[in-house]
BADO-376100 format. One line per 3 residues: number of its first residue (from 1); their letters; for each residue x, y, z of C-alpha. Coordinates in Angstrom, 2 decimals. Example, Ala and Ser with C-alpha at 12.3 -4.5 7.8 and 13.67 -1.06 7.14 Angstrom:
1	as	12.30 -4.50 7.80; 13.67 -1.06 7.14 .
END
This chain:
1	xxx	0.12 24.85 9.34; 1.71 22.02 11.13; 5.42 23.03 12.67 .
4	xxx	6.38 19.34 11.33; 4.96 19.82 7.96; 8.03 19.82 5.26 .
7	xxx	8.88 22.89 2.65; 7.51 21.88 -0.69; 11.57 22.31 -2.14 .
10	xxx	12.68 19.65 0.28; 9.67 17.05 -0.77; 11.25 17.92 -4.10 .
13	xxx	14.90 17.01 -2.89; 13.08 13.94 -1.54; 11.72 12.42 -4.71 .
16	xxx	15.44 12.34 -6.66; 16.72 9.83 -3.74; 18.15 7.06 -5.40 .
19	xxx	15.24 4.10 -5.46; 16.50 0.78 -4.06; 16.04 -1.64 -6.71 .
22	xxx	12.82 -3.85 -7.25; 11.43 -6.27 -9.27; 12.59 -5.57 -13.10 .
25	xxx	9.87 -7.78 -15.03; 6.89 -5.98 -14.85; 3.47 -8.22 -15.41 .
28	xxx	0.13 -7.78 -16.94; -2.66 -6.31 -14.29; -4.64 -9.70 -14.36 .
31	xxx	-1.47 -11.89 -13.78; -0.86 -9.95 -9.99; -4.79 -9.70 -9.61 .
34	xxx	-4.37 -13.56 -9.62; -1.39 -13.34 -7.68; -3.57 -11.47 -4.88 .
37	xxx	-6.33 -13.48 -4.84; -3.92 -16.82 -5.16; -2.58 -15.10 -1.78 .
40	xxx	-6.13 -15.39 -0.13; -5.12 -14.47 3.05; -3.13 -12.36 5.36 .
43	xxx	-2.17 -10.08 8.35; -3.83 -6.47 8.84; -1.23 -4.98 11.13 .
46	xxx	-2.29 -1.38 12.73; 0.14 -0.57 15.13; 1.16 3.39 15.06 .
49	xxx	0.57 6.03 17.49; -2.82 5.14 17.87; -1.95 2.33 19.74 .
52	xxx	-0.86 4.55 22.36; -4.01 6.65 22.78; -7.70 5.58 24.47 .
55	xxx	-8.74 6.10 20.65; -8.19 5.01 17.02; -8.41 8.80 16.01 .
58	xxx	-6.35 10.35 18.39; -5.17 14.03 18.98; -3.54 15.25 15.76 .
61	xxx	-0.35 17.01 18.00; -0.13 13.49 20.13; 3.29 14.32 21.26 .
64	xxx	5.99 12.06 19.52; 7.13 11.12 22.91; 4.31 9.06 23.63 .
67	xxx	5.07 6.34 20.70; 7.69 4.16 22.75; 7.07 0.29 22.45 .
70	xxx	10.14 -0.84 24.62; 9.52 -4.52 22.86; 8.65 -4.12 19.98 .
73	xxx	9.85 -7.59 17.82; 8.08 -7.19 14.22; 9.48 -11.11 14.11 .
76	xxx	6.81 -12.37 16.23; 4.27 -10.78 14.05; 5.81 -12.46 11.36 .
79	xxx	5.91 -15.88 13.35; 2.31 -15.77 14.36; 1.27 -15.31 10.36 .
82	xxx	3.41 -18.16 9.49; 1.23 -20.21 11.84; -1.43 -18.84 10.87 .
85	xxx	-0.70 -20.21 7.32; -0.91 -16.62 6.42; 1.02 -15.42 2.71 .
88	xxx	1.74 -11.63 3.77; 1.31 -8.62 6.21; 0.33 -5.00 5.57 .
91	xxx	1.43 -2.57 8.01; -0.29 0.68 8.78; 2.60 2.85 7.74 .
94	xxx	1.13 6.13 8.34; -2.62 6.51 9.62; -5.30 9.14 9.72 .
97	xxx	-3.32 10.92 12.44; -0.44 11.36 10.03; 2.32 9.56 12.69 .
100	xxx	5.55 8.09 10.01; 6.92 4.47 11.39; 9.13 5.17 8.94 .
103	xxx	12.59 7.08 8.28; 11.10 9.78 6.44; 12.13 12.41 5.35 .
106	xxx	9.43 14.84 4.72; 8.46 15.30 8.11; 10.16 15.13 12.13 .
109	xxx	6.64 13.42 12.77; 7.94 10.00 13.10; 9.46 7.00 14.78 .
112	xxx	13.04 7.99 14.51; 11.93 10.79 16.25; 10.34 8.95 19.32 .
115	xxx	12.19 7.38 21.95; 12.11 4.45 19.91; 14.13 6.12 17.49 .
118	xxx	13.71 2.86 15.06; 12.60 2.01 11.18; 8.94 -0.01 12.34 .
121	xxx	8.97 -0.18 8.29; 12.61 -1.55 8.21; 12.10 -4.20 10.38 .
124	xxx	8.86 -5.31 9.37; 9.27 -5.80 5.91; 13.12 -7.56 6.91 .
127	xxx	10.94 -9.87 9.58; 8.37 -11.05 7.19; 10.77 -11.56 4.25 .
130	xxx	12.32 -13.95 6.55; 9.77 -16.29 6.87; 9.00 -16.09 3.07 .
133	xxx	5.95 -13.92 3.46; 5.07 -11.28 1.08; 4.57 -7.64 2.60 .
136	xxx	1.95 -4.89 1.65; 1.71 -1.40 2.33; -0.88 0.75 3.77 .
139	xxx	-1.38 4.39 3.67; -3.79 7.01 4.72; -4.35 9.96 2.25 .
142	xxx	-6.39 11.61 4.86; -3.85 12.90 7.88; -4.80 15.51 10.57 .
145	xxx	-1.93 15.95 12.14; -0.29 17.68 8.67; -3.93 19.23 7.98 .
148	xxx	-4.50 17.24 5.01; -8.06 17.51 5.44; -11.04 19.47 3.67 .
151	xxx	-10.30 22.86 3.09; -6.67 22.42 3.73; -5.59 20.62 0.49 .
154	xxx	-3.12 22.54 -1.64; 0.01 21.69 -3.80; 2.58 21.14 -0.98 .
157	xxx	-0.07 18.77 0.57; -0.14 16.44 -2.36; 3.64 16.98 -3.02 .
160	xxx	4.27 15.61 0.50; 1.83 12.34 -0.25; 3.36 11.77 -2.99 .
163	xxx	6.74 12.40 -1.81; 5.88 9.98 1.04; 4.68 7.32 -1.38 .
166	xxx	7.74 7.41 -3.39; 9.90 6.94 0.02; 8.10 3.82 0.63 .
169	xxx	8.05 2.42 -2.60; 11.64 2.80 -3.24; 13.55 2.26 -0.06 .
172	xxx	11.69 -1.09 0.65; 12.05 -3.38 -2.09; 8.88 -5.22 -4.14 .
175	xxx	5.84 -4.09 -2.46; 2.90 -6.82 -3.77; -0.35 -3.96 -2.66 .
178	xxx	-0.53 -0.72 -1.18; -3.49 -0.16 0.34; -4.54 3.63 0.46 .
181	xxx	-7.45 4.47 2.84; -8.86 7.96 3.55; -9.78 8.78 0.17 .
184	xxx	-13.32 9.61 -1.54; -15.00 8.17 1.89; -17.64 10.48 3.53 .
187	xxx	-15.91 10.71 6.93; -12.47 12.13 5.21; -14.26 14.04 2.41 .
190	xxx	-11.07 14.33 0.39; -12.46 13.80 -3.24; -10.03 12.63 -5.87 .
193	xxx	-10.54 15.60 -7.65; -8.34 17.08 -4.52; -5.32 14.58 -4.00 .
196	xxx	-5.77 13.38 -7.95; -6.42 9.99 -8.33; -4.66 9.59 -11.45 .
199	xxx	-1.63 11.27 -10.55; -1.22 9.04 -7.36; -2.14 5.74 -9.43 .
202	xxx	0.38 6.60 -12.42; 3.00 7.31 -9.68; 2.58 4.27 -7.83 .
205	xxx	3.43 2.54 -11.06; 6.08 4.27 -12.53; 7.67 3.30 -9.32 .
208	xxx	6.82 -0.14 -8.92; 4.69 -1.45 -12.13; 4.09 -4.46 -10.29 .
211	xxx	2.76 -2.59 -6.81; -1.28 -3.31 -6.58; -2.90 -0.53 -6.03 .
214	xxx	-6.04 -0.59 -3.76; -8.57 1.84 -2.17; -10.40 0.64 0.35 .
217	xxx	-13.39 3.05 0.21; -14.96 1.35 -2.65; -18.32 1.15 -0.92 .
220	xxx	-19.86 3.97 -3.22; -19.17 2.37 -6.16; -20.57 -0.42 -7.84 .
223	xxx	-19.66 -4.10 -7.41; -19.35 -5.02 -11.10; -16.57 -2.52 -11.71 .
226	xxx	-13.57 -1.83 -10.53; -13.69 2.61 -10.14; -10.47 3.69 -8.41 .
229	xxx	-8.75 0.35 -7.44; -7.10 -2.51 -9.06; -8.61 -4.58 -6.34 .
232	xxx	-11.86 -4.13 -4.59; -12.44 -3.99 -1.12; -15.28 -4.72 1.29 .
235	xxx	-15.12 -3.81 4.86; -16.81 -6.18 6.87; -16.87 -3.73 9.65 .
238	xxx	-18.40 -1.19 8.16; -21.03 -3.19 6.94; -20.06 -3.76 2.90 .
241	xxx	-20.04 -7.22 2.45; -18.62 -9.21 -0.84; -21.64 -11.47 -2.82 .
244	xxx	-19.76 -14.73 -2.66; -22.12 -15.90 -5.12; -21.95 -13.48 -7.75 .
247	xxx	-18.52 -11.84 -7.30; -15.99 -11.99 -10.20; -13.66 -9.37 -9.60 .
250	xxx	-10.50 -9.60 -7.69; -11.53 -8.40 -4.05; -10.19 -7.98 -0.35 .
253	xxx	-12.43 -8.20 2.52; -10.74 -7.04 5.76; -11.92 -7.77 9.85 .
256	xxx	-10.26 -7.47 12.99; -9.50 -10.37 14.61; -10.18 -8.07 17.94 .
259	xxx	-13.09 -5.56 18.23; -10.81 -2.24 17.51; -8.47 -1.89 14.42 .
262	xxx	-5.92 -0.29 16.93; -5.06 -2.61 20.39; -6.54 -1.37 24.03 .
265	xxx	-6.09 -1.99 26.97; -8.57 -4.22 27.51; -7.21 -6.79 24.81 .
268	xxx	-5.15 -9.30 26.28; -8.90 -10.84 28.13; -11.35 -9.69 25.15 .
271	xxx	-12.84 -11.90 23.87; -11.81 -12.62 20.02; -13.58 -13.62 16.86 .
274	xxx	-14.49 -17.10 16.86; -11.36 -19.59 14.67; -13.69 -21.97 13.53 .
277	xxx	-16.27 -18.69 12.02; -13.19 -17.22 10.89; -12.18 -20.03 8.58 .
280	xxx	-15.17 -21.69 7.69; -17.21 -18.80 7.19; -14.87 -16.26 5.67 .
283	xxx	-11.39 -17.41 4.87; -12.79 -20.41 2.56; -15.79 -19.10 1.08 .
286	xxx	-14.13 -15.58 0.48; -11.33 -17.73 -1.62; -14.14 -19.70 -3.77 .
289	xxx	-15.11 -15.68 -4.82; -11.61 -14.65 -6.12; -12.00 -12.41 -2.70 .
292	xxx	-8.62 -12.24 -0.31; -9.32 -12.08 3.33; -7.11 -10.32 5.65 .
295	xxx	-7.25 -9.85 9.20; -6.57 -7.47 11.36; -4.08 -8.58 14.39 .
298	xxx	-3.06 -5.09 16.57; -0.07 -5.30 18.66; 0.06 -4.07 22.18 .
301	xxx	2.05 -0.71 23.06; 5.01 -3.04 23.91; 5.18 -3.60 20.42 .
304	xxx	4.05 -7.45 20.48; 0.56 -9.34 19.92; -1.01 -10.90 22.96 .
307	xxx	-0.95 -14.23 23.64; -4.40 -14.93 23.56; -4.14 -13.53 19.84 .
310	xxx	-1.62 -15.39 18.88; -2.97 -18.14 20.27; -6.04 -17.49 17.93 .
313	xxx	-3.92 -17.73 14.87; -2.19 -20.65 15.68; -5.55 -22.63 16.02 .
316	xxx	-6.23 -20.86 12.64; -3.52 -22.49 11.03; -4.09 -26.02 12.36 .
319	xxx	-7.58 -25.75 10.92; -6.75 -24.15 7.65; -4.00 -24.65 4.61 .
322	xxx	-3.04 -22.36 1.67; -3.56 -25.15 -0.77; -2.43 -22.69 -4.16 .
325	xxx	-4.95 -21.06 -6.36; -8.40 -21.98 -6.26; -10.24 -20.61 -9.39 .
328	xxx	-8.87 -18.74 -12.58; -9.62 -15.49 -12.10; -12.50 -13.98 -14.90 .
331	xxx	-10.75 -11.25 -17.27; -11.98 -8.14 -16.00; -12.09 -4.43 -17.63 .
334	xxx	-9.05 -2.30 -16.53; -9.96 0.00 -13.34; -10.81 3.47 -14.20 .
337	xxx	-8.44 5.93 -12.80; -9.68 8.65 -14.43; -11.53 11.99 -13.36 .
340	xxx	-14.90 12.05 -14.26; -15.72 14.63 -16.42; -19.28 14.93 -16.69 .
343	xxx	-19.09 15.18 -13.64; -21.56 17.89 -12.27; -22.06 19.41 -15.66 .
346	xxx	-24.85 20.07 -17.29; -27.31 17.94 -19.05; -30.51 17.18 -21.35 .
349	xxx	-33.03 14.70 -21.27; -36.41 13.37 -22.17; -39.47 13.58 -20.00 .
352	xxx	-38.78 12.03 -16.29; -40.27 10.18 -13.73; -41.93 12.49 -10.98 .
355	xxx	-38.71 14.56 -9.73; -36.17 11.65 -10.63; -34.69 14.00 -13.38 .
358	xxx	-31.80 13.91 -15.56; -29.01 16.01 -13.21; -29.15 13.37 -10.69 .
361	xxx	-26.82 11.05 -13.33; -23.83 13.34 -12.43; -24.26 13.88 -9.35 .
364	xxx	-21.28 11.38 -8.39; -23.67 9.71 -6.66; -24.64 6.10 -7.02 .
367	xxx	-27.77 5.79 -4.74; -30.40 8.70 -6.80; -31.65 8.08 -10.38 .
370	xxx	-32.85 9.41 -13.12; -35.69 7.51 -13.94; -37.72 7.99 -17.71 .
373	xxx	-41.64 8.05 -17.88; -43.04 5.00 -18.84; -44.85 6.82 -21.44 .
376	xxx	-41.43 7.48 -23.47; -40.61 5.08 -26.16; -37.06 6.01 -26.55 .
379	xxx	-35.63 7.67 -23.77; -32.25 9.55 -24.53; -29.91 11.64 -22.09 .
382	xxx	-27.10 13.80 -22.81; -24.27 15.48 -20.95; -22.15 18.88 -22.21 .
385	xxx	-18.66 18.70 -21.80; -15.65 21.15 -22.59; -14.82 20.77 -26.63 .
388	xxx	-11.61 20.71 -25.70; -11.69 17.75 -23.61; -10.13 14.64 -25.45 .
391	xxx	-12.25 11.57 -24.34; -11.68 7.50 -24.51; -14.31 6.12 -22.34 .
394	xxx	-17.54 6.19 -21.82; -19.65 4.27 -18.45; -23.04 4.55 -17.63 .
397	xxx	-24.50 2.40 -14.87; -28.31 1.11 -14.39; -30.01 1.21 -11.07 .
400	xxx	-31.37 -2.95 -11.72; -29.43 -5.09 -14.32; -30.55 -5.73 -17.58 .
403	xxx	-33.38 -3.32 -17.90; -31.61 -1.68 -20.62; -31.18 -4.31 -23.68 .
406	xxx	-30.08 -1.92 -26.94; -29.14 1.61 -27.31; -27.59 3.90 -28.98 .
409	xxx	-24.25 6.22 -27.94; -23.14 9.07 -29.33; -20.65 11.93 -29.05 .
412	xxx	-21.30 15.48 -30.55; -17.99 16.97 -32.63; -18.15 20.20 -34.67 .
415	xxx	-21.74 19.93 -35.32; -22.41 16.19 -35.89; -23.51 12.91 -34.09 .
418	xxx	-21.04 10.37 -33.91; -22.07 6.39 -33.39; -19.52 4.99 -30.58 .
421	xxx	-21.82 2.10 -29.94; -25.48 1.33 -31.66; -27.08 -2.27 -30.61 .
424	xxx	-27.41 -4.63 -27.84; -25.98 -3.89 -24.30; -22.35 -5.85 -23.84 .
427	xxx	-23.14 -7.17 -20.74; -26.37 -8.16 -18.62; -24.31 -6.37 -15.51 .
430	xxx	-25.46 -3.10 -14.55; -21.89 -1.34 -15.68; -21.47 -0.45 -19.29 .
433	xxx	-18.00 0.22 -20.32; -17.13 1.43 -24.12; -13.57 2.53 -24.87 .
436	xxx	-12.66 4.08 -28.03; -9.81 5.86 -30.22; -9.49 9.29 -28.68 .
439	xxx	-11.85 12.28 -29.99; -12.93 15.43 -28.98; -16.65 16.35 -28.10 .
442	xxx	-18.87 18.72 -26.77; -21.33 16.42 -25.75; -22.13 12.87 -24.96 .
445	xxx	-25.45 11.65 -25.46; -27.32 7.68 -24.69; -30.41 6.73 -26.31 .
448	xxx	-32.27 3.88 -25.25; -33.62 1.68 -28.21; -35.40 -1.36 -26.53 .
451	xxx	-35.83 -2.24 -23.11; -38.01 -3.98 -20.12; -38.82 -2.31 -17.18 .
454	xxx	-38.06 0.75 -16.08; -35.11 2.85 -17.22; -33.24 4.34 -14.23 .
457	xxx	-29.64 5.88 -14.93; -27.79 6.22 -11.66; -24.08 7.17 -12.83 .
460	xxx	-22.58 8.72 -15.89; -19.31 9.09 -16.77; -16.72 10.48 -19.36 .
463	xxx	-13.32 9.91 -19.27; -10.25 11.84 -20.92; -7.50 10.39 -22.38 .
END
């Protein structure tokens, strides 16, 4: 255990703080997904004690000491997005290595504890404010320094992220996104079974209803759904890339405008991402998608951005205009928040394909199948679940699009088959969503009525209410 890590009795003492007020008319979900997208694009700032390492993971016990920029001026951040024609920041409040650039509370692992002894928070959300830009938040779930890593996750762990979360979202003011990373990715392997998703998300809101919240490890998941994010994200970096063609969600793609998230030392005479490939190759064809773009601008250990990156965003800005909103954003099914809970439990099925069988639908994982015999007329799949479980929704999603044209789904309740949906699929889209009055069920089962091609199931999932 961490020496820094807080008792679980002062997180508690934590979360009664008095909030400082925020925004008092609270808006429907679609209205600030078109607010985000209307935003299209902004400033990824990661500057924490990262910056001051060889590394963008660095030693969980980096000493405190070593986080000392002597210049920092969060107002020439600001100034370089306002050339930039930028509409907000997002500041890497705490990162994977679990360093606070904030006046917390819940740990001595912070700022105010460095020789900088400063807010970074304070005075970045006062500097962009000034110059009429929005801010946003971001967050890492995942944090080595406080072992909040696989096979350390327990109450007090989750008390202190959420006790975190409520410091920043009610001693800053409105907060348009927070963006929480280290979550349900396969290099943090923190599930949302273990910090629980829906806890997070309902706190987030009861704090600030009109606070985004966004995941960034979406990659998993389909791209006609929003699972576990109000917003969906694509990491250029990383390789997931948005279909600007077919998108019609509300999305964020994110770059760096140098090659590391966090600034080196051999910055200042990289060379940068090309302006004119930056603009006419992301920032305008992203917008066109309902798809955000923000980039990533790191500033140096003195606390500033480099010239030749600030040069970079000033030719940005004399190429490029926030003309307003540039499409309507589609109505869109509400993100699921829920836990899954088929989940891993066991199921029933007719007679598969080879070894593509039935189990592989809840195995939480989007890339294996079950796939019918062809020789099947009606295929049909079920999934047990606790009776006691009361259940609203109900997703299944198809390995290709449109294979599946009518079915059949049905919940099991004391003995009998219930109809929640008998006929032609909603949608041509791969994700099938059905929400319904509450009930309780033992099982949930699909069957397949009329379709073209081959069946293949990748994801099931049952929700409770």
């Amino acid at each position: 255990m961490s020496k820094h890590f807080l008792p679980l009795w002062l997180l508690l003492v934590v979360a009664t703080l008095p909030a400082l007020a925020v925004e008092k008319t609270e808006k429907s979900l679609h209205e600030l997904q078109q607010h985000f997208v209307d935003l299209r694009f902004g400033m990824f700032i990661h500057f924490n004690i990262p910056t001051f390492s060889i590394e963008d993971w660095p030693d969980p016990d980096m000493p405190v000491e070593e986080f000392n920029p002597v210049r920092l001026d969060c107002r020439q951040w600001a100034r370089a997005a306002k050339d930039a024609h930028m509409s907000y920041g997002c500041l890497t409040t705490k990162h994977h290595s679990g360093f606070c650039i904030w006046d917390t509370k819940t740990t001595d692992y912070n700022s105010m504890r460095s020789p900088l002894h400063r807010d970074v928070v304070r005075e970045y959300v006062d500097a962009f404010r000034a110059e009429g830009l929005e801010v946003m938040l971001y967050y890492s779930i995942l944090d080595t320094h406080h072992r909040l890593r696989p096979g350390h996750i327990s109450e007090d762990k989750v008390e202190l992220v959420k006790a975190q979360l409520r410091e920043l979202l009610t001693s800053y003011g409105d907060v348009t996104a927070l963006i929480i990373d280290g979550w349900d990715a396969p290099w943090s392997r923190i599930s949302y079974d273990d910090v629980p998703f829906q806890e997070i998300y309902q706190l987030v809101k009861e704090l600030q209803p009109n606070c985004l919240l966004m995941d960034l490890n979406a990659a998993k998941y389909p791209r006609e759904a929003l699972f576990y994010t109000d917003i969906k994200s694509y990491e250029q970096g990383a390789g997931q890339q948005i279909s600007t063609s077919e998108n019609s969600l509300p999305a964020l793609a994110c770059l760096s405008l140098q090659r590391t998230w966090f600034w080196k030392e051999s910055m200042p005479t990289d060379e940068l991402k090309d302006v004119e490939w930056l603009v006419n190759s992301n920032i305008i064809p992203y917008n066109k998608a309902y798809c955000n773009f923000i980039l990533n601008v790191a500033p140096n250990r003195d606390g500033l951005m480099d010239d030749n990156a600030v040069a970079a965003l000033k030719r940005i800005g004399s190429m490029w205009n926030n003309d307003g909103r540039v499409a309507e954003l589609p109505p869109c099914e509400a993100p699921i928040i829920q836990h899954n809970i088929a989940k891993f439990r066991s199921t029933e099925f007719s007679w598969s394909w080879d070894g593509s069988i039935g189990d592989y639908v809840v195995d939480d994982n989007f890339s294996s199948s079950w796939i019918s015999h062809s020789t099947v007329e009606q295929p049909w799949w079920q999934v047990e679940i606790d009776s006691k479980e009361l259940i609203d929704k109900v997703t299944f999603v198809e390995e290709e699009a449109d294979v599946i044209k009518e079915y059949r789904l049905e919940y099991l309740s004391k003995g009998k088959w219930n109809v929640i949906h008998a006929g032609k699929s909603p949608t041509p889209c791969r994700v099938k969503q059905h929400t319904f009055a509450p009930v309780h069920a033992e099982a949930v089962r699909i069957t397949i009525t009329r379709f073209e091609g081959d069946v293949k199931i990748a994801e099931f999932g049952v929700y409770r209410h």
